[in-house]
C-alpha positions as CSV (number, residue, x, y, z in Angstrom):
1,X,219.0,-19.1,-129.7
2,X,222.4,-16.9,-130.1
3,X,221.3,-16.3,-133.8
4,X,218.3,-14.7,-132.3
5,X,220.0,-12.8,-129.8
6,X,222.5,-11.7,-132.2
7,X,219.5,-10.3,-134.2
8,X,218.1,-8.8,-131.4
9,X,220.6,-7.1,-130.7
10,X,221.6,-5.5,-134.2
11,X,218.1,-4.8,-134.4
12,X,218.5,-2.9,-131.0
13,X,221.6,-0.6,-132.2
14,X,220.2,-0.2,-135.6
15,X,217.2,1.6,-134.0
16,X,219.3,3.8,-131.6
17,X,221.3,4.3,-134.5
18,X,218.7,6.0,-136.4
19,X,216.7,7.6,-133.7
20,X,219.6,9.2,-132.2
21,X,220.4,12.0,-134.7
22,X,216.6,13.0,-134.6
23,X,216.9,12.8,-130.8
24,X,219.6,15.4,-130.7
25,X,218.8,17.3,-133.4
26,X,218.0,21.4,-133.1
27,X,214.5,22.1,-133.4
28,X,213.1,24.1,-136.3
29,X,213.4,27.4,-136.2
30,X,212.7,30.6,-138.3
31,X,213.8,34.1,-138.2
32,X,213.7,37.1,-139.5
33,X,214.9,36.4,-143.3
34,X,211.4,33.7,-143.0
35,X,209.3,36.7,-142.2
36,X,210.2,38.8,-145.0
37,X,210.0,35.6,-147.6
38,X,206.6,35.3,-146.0
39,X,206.0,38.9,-147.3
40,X,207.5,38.9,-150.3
41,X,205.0,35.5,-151.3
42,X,202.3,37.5,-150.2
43,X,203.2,41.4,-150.9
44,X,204.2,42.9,-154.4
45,X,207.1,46.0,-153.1
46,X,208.5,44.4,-150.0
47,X,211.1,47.7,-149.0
48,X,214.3,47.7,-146.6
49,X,211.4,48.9,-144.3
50,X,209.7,45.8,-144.1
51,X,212.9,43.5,-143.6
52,X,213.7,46.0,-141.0
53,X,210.0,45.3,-139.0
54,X,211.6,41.7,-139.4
55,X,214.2,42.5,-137.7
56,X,212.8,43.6,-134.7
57,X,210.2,40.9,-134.7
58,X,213.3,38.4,-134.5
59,X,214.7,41.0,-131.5
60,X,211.5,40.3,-129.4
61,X,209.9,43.4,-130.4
62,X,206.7,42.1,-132.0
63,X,204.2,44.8,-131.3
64,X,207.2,46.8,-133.4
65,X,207.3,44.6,-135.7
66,X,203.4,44.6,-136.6
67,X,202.7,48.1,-135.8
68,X,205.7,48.5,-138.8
69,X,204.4,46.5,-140.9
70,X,200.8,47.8,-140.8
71,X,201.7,51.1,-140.9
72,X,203.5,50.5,-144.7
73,X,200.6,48.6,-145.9
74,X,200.5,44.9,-144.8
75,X,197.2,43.8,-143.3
76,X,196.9,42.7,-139.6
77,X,196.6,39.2,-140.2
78,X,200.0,39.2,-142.6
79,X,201.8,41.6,-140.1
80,X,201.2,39.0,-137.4
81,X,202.0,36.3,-139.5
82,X,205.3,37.3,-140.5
83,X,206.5,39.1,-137.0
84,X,205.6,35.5,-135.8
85,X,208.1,34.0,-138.6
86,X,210.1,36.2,-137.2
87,X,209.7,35.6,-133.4
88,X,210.4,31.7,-133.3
């Protein structure tokens, strides 16, 4: 009965022991350097301009952020995309 308890209880601290650094981890987040790799996958002639839009996505600016991006040739769908890279 103590072997099984001893068990028990390594079992016990071996699953704390593994959850706890997925407990405590930071969540995943992006930024502004993931909405301008999401560009450059999809756009040939990302420019300082478009990292910029980035930017201010990151800022909490995304209605900047699209409007820039749409204005120097990125579709709506993409501009949205990538300010919301940028926004998490």
């Amino acid at each position: 009965m103590a072997q099984r308890s001893r068990v028990a209880g390594f079992l016990t601290a071996l699953v704390f022991a593994t959850a706890l650094p997925v407990a405590l981890a930071a969540p995943a987040s992006a930024d502004s350097g993931d909405c301008y790799l999401y560009l450059k996958d999809n756009y040939f002639g990302i420019r300082s301009v478009h990292r910029d839009a980035c930017v201010d996505g990151e800022r909490g600016y995304f209605d900047d952020c699209v409007d820039t991006l749409r204005d120097f040739g990125i579709r709506h769908r993409h501009a949205v995309r990538a300010c919301e890279w940028a926004e998490r």
